[in-house]
NUKOL-876926 format. One line per field, with one value per residue (C-alpha): residue number from 1; residue in one letter; x negated, y negated, z negated. Coordinates in nm, 3 decimals. Each point is the difference from the previous one (the first is absolute). Example, Ala and Ser with C-alpha at 12.3 -4.5 7.8 and 13.67 -1.06 7.14 Angstrom:
BEGIN
num: 1 2
residu: a s
u: -1.230 -0.137
v: 0.450 -0.344
w: -0.780 0.066
END
This chain:
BEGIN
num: 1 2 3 4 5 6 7 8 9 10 11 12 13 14 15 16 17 18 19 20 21 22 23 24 25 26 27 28 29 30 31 32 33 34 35 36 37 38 39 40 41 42 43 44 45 46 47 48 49 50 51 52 53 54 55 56 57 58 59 60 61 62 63 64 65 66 67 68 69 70 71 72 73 74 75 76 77 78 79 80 81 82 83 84 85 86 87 88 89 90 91 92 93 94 95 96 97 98 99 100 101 102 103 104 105 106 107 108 109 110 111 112 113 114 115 116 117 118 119 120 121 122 123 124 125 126 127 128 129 130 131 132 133 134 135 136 137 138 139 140 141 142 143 144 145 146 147 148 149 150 151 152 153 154 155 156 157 158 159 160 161 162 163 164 165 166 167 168 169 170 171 172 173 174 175 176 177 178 179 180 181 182 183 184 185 186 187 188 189 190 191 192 193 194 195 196 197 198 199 200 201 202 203 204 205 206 207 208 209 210 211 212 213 214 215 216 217 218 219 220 221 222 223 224 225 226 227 228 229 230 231 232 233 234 235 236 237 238 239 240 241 242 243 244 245 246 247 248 249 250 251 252 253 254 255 256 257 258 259 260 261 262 263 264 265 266 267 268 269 270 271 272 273 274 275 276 277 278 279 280 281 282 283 284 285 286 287 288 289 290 291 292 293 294 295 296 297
residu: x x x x x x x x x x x x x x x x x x x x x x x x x x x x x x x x x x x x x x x x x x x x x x x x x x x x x x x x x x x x x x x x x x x x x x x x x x x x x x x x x x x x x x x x x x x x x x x x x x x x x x x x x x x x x x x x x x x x x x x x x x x x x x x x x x x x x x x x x x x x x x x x x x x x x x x x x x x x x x x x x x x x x x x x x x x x x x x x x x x x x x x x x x x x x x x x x x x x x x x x x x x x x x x x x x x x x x x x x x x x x x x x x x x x x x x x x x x x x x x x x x x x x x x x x x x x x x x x x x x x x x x x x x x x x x x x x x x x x x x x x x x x x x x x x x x x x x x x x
u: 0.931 0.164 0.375 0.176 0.075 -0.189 0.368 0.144 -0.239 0.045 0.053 -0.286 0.268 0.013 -0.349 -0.028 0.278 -0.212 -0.265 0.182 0.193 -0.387 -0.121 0.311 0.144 0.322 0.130 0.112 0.345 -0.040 -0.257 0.191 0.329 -0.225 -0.080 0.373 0.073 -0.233 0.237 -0.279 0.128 -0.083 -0.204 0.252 -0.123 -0.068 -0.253 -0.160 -0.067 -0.110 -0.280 -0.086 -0.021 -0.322 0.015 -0.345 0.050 -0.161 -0.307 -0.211 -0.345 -0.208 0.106 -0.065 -0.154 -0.193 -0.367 -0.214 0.128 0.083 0.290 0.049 0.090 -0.132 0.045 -0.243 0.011 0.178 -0.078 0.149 0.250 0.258 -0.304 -0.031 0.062 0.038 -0.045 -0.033 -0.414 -0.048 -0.415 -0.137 -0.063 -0.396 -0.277 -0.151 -0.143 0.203 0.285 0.113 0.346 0.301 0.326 0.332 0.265 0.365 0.347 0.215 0.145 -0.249 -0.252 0.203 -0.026 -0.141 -0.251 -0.130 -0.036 -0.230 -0.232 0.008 -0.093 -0.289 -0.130 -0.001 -0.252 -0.260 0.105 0.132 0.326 0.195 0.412 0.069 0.374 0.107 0.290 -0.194 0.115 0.315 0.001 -0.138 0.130 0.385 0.025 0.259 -0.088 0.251 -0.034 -0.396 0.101 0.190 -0.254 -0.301 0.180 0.058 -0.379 -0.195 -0.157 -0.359 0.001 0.064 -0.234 -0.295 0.075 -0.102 -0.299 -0.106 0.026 -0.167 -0.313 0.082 -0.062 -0.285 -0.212 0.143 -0.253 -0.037 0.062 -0.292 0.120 0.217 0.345 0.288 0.327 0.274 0.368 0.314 0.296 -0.034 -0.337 -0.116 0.101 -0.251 -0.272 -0.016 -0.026 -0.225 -0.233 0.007 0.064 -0.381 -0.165 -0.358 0.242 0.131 -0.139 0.247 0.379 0.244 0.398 0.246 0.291 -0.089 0.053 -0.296 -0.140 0.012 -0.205 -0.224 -0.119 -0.002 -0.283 -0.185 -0.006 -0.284 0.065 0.070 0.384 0.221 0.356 0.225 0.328 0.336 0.134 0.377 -0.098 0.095 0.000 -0.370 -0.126 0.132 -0.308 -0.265 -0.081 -0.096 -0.193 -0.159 -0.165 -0.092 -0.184 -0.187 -0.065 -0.117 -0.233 0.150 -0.062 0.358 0.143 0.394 0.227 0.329 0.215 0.231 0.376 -0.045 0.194 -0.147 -0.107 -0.070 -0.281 0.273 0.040 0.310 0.258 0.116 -0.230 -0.249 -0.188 -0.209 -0.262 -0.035 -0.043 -0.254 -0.196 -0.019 -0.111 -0.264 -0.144 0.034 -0.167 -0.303 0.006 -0.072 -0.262 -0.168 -0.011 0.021 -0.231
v: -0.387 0.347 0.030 0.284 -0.025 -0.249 -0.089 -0.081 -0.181 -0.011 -0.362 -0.185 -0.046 0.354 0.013 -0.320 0.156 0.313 -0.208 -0.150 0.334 0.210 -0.313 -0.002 -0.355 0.193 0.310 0.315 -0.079 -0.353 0.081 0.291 -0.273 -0.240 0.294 0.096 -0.386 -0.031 0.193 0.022 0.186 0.397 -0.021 0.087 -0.067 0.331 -0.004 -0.270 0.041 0.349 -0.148 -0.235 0.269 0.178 0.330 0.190 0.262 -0.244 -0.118 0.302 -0.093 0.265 0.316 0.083 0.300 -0.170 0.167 -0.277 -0.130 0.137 -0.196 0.073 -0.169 -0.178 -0.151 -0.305 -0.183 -0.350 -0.087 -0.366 0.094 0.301 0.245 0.216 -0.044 0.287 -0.060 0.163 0.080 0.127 0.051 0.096 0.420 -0.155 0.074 -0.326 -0.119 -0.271 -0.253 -0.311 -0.014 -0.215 -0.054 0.037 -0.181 0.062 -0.236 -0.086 0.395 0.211 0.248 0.111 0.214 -0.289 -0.098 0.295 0.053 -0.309 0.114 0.357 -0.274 -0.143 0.333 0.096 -0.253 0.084 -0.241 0.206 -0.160 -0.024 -0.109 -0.055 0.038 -0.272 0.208 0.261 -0.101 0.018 0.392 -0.146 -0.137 0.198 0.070 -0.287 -0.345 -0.158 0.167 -0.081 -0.357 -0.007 0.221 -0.262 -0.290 0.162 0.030 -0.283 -0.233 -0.052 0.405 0.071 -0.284 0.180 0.389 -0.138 -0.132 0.307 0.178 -0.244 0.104 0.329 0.025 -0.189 0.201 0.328 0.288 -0.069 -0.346 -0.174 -0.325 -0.172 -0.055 -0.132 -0.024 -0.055 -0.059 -0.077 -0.221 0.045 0.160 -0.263 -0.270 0.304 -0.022 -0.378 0.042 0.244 -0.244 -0.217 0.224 0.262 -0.249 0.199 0.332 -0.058 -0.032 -0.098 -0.017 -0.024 -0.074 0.078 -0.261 -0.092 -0.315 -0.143 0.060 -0.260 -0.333 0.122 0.325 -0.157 -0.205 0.337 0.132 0.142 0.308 -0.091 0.019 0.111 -0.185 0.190 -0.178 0.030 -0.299 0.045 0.035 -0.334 0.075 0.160 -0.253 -0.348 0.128 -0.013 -0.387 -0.013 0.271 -0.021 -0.378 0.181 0.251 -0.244 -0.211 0.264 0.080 0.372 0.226 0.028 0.090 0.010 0.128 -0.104 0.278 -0.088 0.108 0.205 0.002 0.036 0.424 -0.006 0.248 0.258 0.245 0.147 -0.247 -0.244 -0.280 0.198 -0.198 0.259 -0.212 -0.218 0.291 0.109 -0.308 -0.061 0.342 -0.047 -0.320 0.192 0.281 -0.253 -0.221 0.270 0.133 -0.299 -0.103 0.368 0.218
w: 1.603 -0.050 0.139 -0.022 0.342 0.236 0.144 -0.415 -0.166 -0.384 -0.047 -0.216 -0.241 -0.072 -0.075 -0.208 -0.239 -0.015 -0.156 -0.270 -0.043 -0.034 -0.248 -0.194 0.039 0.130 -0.047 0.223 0.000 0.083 0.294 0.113 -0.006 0.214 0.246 0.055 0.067 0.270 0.235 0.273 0.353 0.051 -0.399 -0.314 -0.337 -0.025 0.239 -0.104 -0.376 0.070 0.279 -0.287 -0.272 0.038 0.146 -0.134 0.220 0.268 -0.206 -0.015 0.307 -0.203 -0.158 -0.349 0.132 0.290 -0.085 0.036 -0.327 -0.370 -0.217 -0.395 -0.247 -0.290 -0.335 -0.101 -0.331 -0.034 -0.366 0.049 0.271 -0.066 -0.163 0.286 0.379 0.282 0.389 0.302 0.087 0.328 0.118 0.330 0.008 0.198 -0.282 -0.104 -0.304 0.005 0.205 -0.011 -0.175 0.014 -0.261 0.199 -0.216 0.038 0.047 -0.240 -0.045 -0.103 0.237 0.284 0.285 0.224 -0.248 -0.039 0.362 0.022 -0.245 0.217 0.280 -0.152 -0.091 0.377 0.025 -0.234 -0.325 -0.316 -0.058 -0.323 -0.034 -0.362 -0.115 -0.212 -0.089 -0.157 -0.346 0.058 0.198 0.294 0.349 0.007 0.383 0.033 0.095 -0.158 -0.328 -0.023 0.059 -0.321 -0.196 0.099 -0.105 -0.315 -0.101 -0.119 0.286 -0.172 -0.111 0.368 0.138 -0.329 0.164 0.333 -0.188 -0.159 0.360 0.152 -0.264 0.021 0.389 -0.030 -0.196 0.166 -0.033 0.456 -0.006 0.201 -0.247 0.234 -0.033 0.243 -0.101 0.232 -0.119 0.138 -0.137 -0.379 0.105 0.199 -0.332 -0.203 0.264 -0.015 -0.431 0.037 0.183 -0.281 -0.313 0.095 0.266 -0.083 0.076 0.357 0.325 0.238 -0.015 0.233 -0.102 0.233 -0.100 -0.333 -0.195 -0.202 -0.333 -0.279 0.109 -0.331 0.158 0.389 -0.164 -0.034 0.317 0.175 0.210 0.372 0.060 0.345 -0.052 0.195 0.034 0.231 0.187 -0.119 -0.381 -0.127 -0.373 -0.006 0.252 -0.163 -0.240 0.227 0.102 -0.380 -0.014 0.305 -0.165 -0.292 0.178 0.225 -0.303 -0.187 0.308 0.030 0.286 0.136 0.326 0.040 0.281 0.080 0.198 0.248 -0.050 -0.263 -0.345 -0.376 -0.004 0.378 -0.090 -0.154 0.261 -0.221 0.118 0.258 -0.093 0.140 0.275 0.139 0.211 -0.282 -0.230 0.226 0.022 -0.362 -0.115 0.235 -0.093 -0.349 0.058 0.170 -0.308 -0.198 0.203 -0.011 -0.359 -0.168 0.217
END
């Protein structure tokens, strides 16, 4: 687990209030109230919230300008989702006819910093990677956290869920794409990446959500691509979901693998704030990137 310093620990409290704060069952006043109350030794509240907060200053592992890779962005059409979607594409600079690609889908605020860093990171390792914004209707993902938050919840749930199907499609039949498609999604992502397996099973190859609840029991029935659950040991809310799942899966005779990792909180793969858990991190981008080597190239 990330500490802000190894002798103050942020108490798991702290982090469990985060949670509900980022998925909006309470507010920032009443999780900043819950912070001060905590009244841990050598840690203000001050300290703690901000360790919390994501700082996305920290979550840049490839430059924008790193030449092995080339970012841009583009607009796709979403005729049953918002009309028109925009993401983040970012291709290997290595000629090739053509590469496996793979959907990176955001949290619950819109394409930040960090996501857009991952996509850089898949790009680094020869898969053209695409991060759609589901705030592109409404201007796009602001630069604040807290504000994209709000702006999400404000759009339509199945619009959102249709945009994600349109960029699925439109990834897919990308002018390079070798016609295999990953998707890998975390939080609200990973929920997408689990739809997604259901909603264009002849579509994707492989999946892998990072701490995402399931899809609708109508499209788990659909399922074919092979899936990587990646979930963290201190995320009750996401992982009271699983046991079901899991039986659907095996009844459904899916190829599934899931990993459970140690000590770390929901967003352990965030390198932006203090739920960080870098060897954990580590690990499970890993076992990504292998999952996706196997099944997509």
């Amino acid at each position: 687990m990330s500490l802000t310093s190894e002798s103050h620990p942020i108490p798991q409290e702290a982090f469990d209030w985060y949670d509900e704060y980022a998925h909006g069952q309470i507010d920032r006043r009443t999780f900043l109230q819950r912070i001060a109350s905590l009244g841990v030794v050598g840690l203000s509240a001050a300290t703690i919230s901000s360790a919390l907060l994501p700082n996305y200053a920290q979550a840049e592992q490839v430059s924008f300008n790193d030449p092995d890779i080339l970012a841009t962005y583009q607009t796709f059409s979403s005729p049953k989702g918002h009309g028109e979607g925009r993401g983040y594409l970012v291709k290997p600079t290595v000629e090739k006819e053509e590469f496996p690609v793979v959907l990176v889908i955001h949290e619950n605020r819109g394409l930040n910093p960090y996501i857009k860093d991952v996509a850089r990171r898949l790009a680094k390792q020869g898969f053209i990677a695409f991060a759609p914004d589901a705030l592109h209707p409404l201007g796009g993902y602001p630069g604040n956290d807290d504000q994209g938050r709000t702006m999400q919840r404000s759009l339509e749930r199945a619009k959102i869920e249709q945009d994600f199907i349109a960029a699925a499609e439109y990834l897919h039949g990308h002018e390079l794409s070798s016609g295999k498609l990953g998707a890998v999604g975390f939080c609200f992502g990973g929920y997408i990446t689990n739809m997604l397996a259901g909603a264009v099973p002849n579509l994707l190859s492989a999946g892998v959500p990072y701490y995402g609840t399931p899809a609708d029991e109508s499209l788990q029935e659909k399922i074919k691509a092979p899936l990587m659950i990646q979930l963290a040991e201190l995320d009750k809310r996401v992982n009271a979901t699983w046991p079901d799942y899991e039986t659907n899966l095996k009844r459904l005779k899916v190829p599934f693998v899931m990993h459970m990792y140690e000590k770390s909180n929901h967003g352990f793969h965030n390198d932006s704030t203090a739920r960080y858990n870098e060897a954990m991190a580590e690990l499970s981008w890993q076992r990504t990137l292998e999952f996706f080597k196997q099944y997509l190239k």
